[in-house]
MARNUFI-567085 format. One record per residue: residue in one letter; x, y, z of N, C-alpha, C in turn. Coordinates in pm, whole numbers, plus 50000, padded with zeros to 5 digits. Layout:
<rs>
AXYZXYZXYZ/...
</rs>
This chain:
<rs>
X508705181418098508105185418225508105174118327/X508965159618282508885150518346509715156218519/X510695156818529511445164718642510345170418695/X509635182718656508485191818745507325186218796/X506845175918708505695170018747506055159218833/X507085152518850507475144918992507775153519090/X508155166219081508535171419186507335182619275/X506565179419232504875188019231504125177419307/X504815159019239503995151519294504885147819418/X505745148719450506485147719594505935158519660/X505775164119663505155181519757503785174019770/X503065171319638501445164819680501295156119753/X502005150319754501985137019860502505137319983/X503575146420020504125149820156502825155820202/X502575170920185501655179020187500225172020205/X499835162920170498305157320168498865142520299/X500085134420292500355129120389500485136220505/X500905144720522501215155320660500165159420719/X499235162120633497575164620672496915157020717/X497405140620663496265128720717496775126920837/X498275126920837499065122220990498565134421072/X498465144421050497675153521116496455152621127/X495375148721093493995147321106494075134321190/X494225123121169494335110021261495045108321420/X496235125921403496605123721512496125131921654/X494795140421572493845146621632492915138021671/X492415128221580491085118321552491705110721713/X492885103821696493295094421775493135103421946/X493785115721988493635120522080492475124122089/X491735128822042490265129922105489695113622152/X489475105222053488925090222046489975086022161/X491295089022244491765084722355491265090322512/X490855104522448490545111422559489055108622580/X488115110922501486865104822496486355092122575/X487555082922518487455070222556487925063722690/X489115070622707489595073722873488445073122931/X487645085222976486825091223030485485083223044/X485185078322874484175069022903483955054522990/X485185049722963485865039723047486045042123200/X486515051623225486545055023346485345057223424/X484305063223343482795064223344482135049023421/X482745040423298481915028223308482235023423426/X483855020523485484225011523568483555020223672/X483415029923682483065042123795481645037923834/X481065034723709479615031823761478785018023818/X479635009523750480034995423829480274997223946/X481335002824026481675006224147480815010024237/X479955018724189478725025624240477805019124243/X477355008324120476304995924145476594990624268/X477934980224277477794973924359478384977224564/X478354992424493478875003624675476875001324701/X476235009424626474875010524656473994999524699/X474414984524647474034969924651474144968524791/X475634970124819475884966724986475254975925040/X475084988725060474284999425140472904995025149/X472474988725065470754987625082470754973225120/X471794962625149471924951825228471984952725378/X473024962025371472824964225484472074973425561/X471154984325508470124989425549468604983925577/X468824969225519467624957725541467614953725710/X469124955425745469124952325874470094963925991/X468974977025962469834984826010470214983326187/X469324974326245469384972526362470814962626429/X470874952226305471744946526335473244953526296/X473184963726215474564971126178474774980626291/X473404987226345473684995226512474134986926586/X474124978426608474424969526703476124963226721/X476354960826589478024960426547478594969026563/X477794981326570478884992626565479144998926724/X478534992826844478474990426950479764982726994/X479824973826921480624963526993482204955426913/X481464964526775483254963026642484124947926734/X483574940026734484254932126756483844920626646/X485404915726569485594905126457484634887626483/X484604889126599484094875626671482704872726654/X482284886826603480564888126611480344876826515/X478984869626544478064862226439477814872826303/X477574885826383476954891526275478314899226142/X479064897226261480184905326136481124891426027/X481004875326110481374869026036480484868525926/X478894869425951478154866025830478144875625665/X478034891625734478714900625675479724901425568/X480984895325642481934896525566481534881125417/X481124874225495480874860525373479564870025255/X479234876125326478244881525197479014891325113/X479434903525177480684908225104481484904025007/X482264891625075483454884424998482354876424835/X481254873324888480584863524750480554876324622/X479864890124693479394903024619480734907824539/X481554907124578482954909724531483714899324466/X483354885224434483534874824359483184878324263/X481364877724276481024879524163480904887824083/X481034897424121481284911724032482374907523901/X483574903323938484644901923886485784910523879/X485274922623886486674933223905486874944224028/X485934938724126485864944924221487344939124327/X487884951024392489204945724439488874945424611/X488494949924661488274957824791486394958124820/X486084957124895484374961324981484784964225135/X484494974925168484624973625342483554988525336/X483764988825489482704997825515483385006725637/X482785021425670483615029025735482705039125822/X482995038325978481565051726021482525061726019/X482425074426039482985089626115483235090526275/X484515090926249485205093126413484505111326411/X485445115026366485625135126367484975137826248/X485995150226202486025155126061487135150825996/X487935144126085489285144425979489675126426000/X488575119726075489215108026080487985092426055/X487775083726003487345074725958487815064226030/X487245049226078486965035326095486475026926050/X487385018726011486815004525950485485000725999/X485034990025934483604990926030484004974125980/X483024970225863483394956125784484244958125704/X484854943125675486234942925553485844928325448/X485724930125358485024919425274486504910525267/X487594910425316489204906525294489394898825451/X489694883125414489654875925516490914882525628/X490514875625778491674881625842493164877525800/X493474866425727494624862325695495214868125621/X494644878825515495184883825371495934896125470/X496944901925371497814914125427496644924925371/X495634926325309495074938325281493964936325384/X493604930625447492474934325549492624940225688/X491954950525659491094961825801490434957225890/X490774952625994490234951926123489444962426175/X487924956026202487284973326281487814976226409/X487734988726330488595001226416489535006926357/X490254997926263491425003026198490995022026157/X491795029926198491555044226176492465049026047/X491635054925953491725062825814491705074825811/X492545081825748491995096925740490955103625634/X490125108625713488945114925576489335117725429/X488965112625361489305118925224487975126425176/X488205139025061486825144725039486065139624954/X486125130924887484835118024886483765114425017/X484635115025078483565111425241482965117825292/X483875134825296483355144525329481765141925276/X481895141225105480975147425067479705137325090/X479635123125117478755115025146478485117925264/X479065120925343478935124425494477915131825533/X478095143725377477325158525418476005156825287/X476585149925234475335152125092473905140325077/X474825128925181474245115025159474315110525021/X475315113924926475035102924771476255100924748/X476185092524680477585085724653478575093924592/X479775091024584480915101224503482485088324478/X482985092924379483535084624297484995094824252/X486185081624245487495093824263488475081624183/X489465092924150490585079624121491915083824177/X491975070024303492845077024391494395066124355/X495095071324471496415062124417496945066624570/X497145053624652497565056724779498395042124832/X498245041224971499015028225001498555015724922/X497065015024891496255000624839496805003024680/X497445009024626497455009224497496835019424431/X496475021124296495625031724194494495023124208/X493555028524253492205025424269490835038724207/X489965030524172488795035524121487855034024238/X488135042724331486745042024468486015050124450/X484365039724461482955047124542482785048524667/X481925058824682481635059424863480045061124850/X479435048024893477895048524862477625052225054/X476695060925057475995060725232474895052025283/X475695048225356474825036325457473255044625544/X472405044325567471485053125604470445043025710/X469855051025823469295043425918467785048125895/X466825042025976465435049925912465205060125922/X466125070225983465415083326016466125092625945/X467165082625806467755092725758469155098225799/X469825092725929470535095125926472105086525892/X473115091425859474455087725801475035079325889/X474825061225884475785053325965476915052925927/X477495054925809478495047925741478485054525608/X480065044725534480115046625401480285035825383/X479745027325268480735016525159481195016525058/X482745014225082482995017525017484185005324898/X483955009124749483944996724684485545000024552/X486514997724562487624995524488487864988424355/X488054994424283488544984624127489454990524107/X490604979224096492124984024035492334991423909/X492944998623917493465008223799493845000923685/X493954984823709494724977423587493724971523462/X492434973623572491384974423458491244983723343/X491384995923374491095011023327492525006023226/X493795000123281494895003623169494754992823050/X494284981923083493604965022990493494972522910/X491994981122896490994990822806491584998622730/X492955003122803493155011122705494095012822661/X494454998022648495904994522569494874986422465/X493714983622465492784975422375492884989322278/X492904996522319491985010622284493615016322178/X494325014922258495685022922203496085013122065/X495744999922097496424992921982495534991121874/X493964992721887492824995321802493625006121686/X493595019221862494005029821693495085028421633/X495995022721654497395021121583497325017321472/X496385004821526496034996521365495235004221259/X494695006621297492935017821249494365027021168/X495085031221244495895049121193496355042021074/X497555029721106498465025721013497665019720888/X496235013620923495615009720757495095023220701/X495065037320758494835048120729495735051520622/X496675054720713497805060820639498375050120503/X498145038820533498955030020413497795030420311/X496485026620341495065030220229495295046520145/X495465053620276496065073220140497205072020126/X498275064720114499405067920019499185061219908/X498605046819910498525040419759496795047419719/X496285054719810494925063619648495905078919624/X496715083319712497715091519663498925092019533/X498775079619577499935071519457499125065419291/X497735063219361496845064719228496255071119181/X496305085019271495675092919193496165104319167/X497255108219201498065121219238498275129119086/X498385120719001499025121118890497055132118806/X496285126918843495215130218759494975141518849/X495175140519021495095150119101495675167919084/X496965161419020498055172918974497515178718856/X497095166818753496515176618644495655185618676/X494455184918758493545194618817494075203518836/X495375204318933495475216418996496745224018931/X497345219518846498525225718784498215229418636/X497195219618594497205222318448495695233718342/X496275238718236495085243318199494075236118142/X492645237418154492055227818087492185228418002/X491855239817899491705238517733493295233317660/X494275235017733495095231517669496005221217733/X495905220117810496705205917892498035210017937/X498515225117917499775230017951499465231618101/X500765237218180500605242318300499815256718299/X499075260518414498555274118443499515286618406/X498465297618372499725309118375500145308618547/X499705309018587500575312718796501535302418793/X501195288918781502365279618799503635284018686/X502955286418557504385291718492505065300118540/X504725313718564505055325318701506355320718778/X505775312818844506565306518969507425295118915/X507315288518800508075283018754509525289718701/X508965298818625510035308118541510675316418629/X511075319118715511455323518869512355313118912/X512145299818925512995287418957513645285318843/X513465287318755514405279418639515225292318590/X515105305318618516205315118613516985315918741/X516515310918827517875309218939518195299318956/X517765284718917518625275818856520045277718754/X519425286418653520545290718534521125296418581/X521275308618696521975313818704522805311118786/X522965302018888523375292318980524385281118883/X523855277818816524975267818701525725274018575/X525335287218584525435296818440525215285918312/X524215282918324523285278718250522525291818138/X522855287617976521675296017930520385293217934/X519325303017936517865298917933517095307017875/X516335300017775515225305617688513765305417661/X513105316217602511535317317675511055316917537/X510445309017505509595309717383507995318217419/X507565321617308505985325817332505555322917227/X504825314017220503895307517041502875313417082/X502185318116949501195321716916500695314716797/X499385306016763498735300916665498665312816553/X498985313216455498375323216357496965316716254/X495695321516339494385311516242494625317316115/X493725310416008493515317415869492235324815948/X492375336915840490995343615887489785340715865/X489405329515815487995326815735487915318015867/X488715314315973488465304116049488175310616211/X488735326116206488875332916322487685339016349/X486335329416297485075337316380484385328416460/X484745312416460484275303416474484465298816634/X483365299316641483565296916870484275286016944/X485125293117002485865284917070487335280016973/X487515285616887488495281816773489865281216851/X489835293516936491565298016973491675287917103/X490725284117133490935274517249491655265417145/X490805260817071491075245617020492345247416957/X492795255916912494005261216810495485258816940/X494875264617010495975261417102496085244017190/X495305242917217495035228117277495915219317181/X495485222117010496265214116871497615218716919/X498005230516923499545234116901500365226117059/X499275228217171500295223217223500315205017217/X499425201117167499695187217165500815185917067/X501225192416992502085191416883503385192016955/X503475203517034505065206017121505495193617165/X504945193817278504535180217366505375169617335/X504755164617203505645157017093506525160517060/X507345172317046508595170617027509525177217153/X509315182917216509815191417359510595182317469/X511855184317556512025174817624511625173717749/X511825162217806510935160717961511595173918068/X512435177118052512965190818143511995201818092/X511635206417922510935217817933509765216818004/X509665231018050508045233918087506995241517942/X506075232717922504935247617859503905250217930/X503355263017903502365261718014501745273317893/X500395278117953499435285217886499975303017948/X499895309817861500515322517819499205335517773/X498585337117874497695346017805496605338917771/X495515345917674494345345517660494195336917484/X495405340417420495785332017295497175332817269/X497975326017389499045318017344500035309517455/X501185302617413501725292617522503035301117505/X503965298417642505155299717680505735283417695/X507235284017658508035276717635508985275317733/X509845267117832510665277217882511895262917857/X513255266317794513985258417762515125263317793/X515895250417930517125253517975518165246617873/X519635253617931520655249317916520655250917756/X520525258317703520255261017529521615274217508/X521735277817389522485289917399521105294417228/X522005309317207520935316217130520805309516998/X522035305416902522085297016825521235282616806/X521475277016919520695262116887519195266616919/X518755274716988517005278617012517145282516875/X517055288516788516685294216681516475277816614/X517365270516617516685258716521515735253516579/X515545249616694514715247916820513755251616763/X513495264716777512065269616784511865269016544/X512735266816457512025265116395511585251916357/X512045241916406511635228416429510415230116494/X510125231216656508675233416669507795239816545/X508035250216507507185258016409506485250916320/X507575240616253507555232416131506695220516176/X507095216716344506225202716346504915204316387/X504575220416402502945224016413502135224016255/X502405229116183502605233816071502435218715984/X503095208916044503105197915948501755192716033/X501185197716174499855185116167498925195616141/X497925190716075496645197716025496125198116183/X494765204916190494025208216302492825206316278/X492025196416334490505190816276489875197716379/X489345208716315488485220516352486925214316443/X486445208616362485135200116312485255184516317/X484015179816352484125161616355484055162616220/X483465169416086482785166116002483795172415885/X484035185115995484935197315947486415193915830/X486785203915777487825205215667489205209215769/X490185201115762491465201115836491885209715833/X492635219715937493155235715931494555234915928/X494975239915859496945241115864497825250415919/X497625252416017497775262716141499605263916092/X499545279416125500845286216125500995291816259/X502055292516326502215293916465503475308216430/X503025322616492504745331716551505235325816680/X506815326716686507305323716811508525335116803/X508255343116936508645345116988510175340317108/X511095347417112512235341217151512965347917253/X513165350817368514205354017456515125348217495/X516255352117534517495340817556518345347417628/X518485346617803519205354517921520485339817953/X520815345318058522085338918152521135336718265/X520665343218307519725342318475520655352018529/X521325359318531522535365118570521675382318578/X521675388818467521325400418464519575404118412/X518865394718454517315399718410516665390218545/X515325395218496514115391318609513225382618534/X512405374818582511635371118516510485379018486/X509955392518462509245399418359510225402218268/X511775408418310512705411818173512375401018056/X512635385518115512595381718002511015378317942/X510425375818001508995374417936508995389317825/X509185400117928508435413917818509525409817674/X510635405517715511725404217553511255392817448/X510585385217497510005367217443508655379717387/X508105386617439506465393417369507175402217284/X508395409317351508905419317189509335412517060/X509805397717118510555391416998508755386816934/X507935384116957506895379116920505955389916815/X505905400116932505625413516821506455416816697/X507965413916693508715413416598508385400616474/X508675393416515508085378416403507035382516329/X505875390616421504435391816331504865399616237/X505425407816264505865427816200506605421016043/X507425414616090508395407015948508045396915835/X507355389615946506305381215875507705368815871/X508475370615939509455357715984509165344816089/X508225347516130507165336716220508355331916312/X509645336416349510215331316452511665346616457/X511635352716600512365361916614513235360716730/X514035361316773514745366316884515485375916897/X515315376317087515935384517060516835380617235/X518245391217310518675383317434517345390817559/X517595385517630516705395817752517415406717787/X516395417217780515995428017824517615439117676/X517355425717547517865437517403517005442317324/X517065449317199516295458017147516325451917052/
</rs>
């Protein structure tokens, strides 16, 4: 069964690998999307700290910001001092790219007001410089609270707030508004992308070697019978189905044994006996059977055999060799117990794969079996689906 049981454990391990690469590659897109978002969250709210910081700076002196906005001229005392407070607020932040500030022309058009960006740099706004509304502004315009976007325009991919500037009576001077480059947001989440890579790949390499250690005890669970350590009747099923269209594909002969333990009767009242009777017999096969056969458990008291590439002649010695090497080990019934000398019928079918099914030959392996008992020849055959 060496061949079947590697090839059960290649399926287990694809099959249970395919699942983890599938579960991790769910884990990973959520934990990217999650994390996106949270990130984006964070830098978003930074932005908004320090949009709201300048709004209530400059609402300390709302008289002197009416007054600038009178006269938007760069020359002012008050707009040089401005901008030096700006430019420090945007130092220290550290990832702040941009601070300026903006009143309402119309509905559709915006003015620089302050620019935290000396006049020498190519990114600084001169007041007056005219913008077109974006609906961020709208909505500070009309709501008074801040609003937060991720835009991508002439300045680059930017993370802008629009905090409202407010005079005492409540009404809307302005916006400030505060920029962090997009290259922050991508830092994060290339931290983030190469986290999970690593995280996935010690995943996946940690379940192939407990796959690889355990697959083998894994398979017994799920392929084998307990009481007897053979394969399940279903896996035999589906086995004996593959190995007749194997044979018949190579014209290969192939043959179906069916053992049956024969107890003594003084022993056939004793609980749990036919378990154990069989568990003995098949440890006995086992030992002599080659790594290509399959046995597997056959019913309620007995095992199937299934042996390729045989013709009808050599199974007959076959199966009385098994017979003989059950027969030669006693069966310790009991820890304490008197050794049992178990006699085994076998049953014999022997097709091409060519002209039967796999019930043809099973029902011919139970006729040859019913035959053995009838004769008292403890080993019968007969071909599939003959009389």
């Amino acid at each position: 069964m060496d061949s079947m049981h590697k090839r059960y454990k290649r399926r287990l391990i694809t099959v249970a690998m395919v699942a983890v690469v599938a579960v991790l590659a769910l884990l990973c897109f959520l934990a990217y999307f999650f994390g996106k978002r949270d990130i984006q969250g964070q830098l978003e709210s930074s932005a908004t700290s320090v949009a709201v910081s300048v709004a209530q700076l400059l609402m300390s002196d709302t008289d002197g910001y009416k007054a600038f906005l009178k006269t938007m001229d760069a020359k002012d005392p008050y707009y040089k001092k401005m901008q030096r407070h700006l430019a420090a607020i945007k130092e220290e932040s550290g990832i702040v790219r941009y601070i300026y500030t903006e009143r309402k022309l119309d509905e559709k058009t915006t003015e620089y007001v302050l620019d935290a960006e000396p006049p020498e740099s190519g990114d600084y706004s001169p007041p007056g410089k005219q913008e077109a509304m974006d609906p961020e502004k709208v909505a500070v315009f009309a709501k008074k609270k801040h609003a937060s976007n991720m835009t991508n325009n002439e300045w680059g991919r930017l993370i802008t707030t629009y905090a409202p500037i407010l005079d005492e009576t409540g009404q809307v001077l302005g916006v400030v508004g505060v920029d962090i480059e997009g290259r922050h947001l991508d830092s994060q989440f290339r931290r983030i992308n190469i986290a999970l890579a690593v995280s996935s790949l010690v995943i996946v390499c940690l379940s192939l070697v407990s796959l690889l250690g355990f697959s083998d005890a894994l398979l017994g669970l799920i392929l084998k019978d307990r009481a007897t350590g053979a394969l399940t009747k279903k896996l035999f099923e589906r086995e004996l189905g593959s190995r007749i269209l194997h044979s018949a594909k190579h014209r290969q002969m192939l043959a179906l044994m069916v053992v049956e333990p024969d107890l003594p009767k003084a022993a056939q009242a004793a609980d749990g006996i036919h378990n154990k009777a069989l568990a003995h017999v098949s440890g006995a096969i086992k030992e002599y059977i080659r790594p290509d056969d399959c046995l597997a458990r056959y019913g309620d008291r007995g095992l199937a055999l299934i042996v390729a590439n045989t013709g009808a002649t050599n199974i007959k010695d076959v199966a009385e060799r098994l017979r003989m090497a059950v027969e030669a080990k006693p069966m310790q019934s009991e820890p304490d117990g008197e050794a049992l000398k178990l006699a085994v019928n076998i049953g014999v079918a022997v097709g091409d794969g060519l002209s039967h099914s796999p019930e043809e030959l099973a029902d011919s392996a139970e006729r040859a079996l019913a035959l053995a008992k009838a004769d008292g020849n403890a080993v019968a055959i007969l071909r599939a689906g003959g009389r």
